[in-house]
N, C-alpha and C positions, 0 to 999 in steps of 0.2 A: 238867195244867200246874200249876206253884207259882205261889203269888200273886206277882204283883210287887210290889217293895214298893213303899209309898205316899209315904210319906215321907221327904226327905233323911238323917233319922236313920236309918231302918231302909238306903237305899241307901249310907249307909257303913259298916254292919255289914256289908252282902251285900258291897260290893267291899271291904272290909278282908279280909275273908275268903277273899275271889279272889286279893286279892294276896298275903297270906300263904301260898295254895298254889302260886302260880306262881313264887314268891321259893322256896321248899323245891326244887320241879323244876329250876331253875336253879343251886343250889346242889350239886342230887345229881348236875348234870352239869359241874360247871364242869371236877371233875378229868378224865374225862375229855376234855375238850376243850380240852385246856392246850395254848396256843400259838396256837388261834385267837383269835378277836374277842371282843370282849370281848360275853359271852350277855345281860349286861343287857340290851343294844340286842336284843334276841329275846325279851324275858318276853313283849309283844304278841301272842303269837304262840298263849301258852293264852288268851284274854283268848276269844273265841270260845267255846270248846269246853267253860270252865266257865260262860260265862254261860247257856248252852245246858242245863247240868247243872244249874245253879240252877232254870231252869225247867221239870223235866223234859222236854225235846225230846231226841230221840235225834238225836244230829248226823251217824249214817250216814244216814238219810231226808233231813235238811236239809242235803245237801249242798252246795248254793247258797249258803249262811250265809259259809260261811270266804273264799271265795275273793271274794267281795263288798265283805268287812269289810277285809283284805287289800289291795284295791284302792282302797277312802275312806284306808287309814292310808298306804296308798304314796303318796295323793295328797297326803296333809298333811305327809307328811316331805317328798315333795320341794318343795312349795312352802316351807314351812318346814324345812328341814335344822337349825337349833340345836334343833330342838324332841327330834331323837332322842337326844339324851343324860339325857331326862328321862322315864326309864323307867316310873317309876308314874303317868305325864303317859296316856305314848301308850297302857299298859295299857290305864287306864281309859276313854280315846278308842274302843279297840276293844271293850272290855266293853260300852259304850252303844251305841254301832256297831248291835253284834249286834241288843242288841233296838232299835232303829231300823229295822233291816232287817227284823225279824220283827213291824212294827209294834206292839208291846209298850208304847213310848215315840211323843212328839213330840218334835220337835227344841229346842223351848222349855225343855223340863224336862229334858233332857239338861244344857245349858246351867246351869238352873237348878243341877244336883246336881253339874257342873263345879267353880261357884263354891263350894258348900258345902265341898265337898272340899277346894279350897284354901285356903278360909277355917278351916278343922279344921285343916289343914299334911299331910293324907295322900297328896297331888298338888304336885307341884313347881307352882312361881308360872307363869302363863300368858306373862306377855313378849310378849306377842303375844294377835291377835284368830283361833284356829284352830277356836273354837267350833261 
């Protein structure tokens, strides 16, 4: 397993780096998928499967992980619906998510590297308490 990192510094390198590749896959499909919805609202969706990569877990053994993570982000968009047009918001909701579910994290310090993030500007501003 990779180390998790310790420190808010080091968890906006690791999710700067999530999201730069979830932001490329999103791009390499937009053309194909001209005329549907708009995919930003779906980057969430690798947020899972690279946090899993960061920390070497193979995500066909943990296959529990996604559909879990999946089901916390459905619960906060539909309580909060303005929240899903703020795509590198929900990302990183599910990035934590993940290792929240794979005990990795407490939910404290999820929070805490929340705030970091948008205090850096790499996370759209909260408007809300969905922490």
């Amino acid at each position: 397993m990779s180390k998790t990192p310790q420190t808010n510094k080091d968890w906006l390198k690791e999710i700067k780096a999530a999201l730069e590749a979830a932001w490329l896959v999103i791009k390499e499909n937009e053309e194909e998928a001209e005329g549907e919805s708009d995919l930003s609202e779906r980057l969430f969706v690798a947020a899972p499967v690279l946090a899993m990569k960061h920390r070497n877990i193979d995500f066909k053994k943990r296959n529990d992980v996604v559909p879990a993570v999946f089901t916390s982000i459905s619960e906060m968009l539909e309580d909060h619906p303005e929240v899903k047009t703020r795509s590198n918001r929900v990302f990183v909701h599910a990035y934590l998510d993940t290792h929240l579910y794979l005990k990795l994290l407490k939910k404290s310090k999820c929070e805490g590297i929340l705030d970091y993030l948008e205090s850096k500007q790499v996370i759209e501003t909260r408007g809300i308490n969905v922490g």
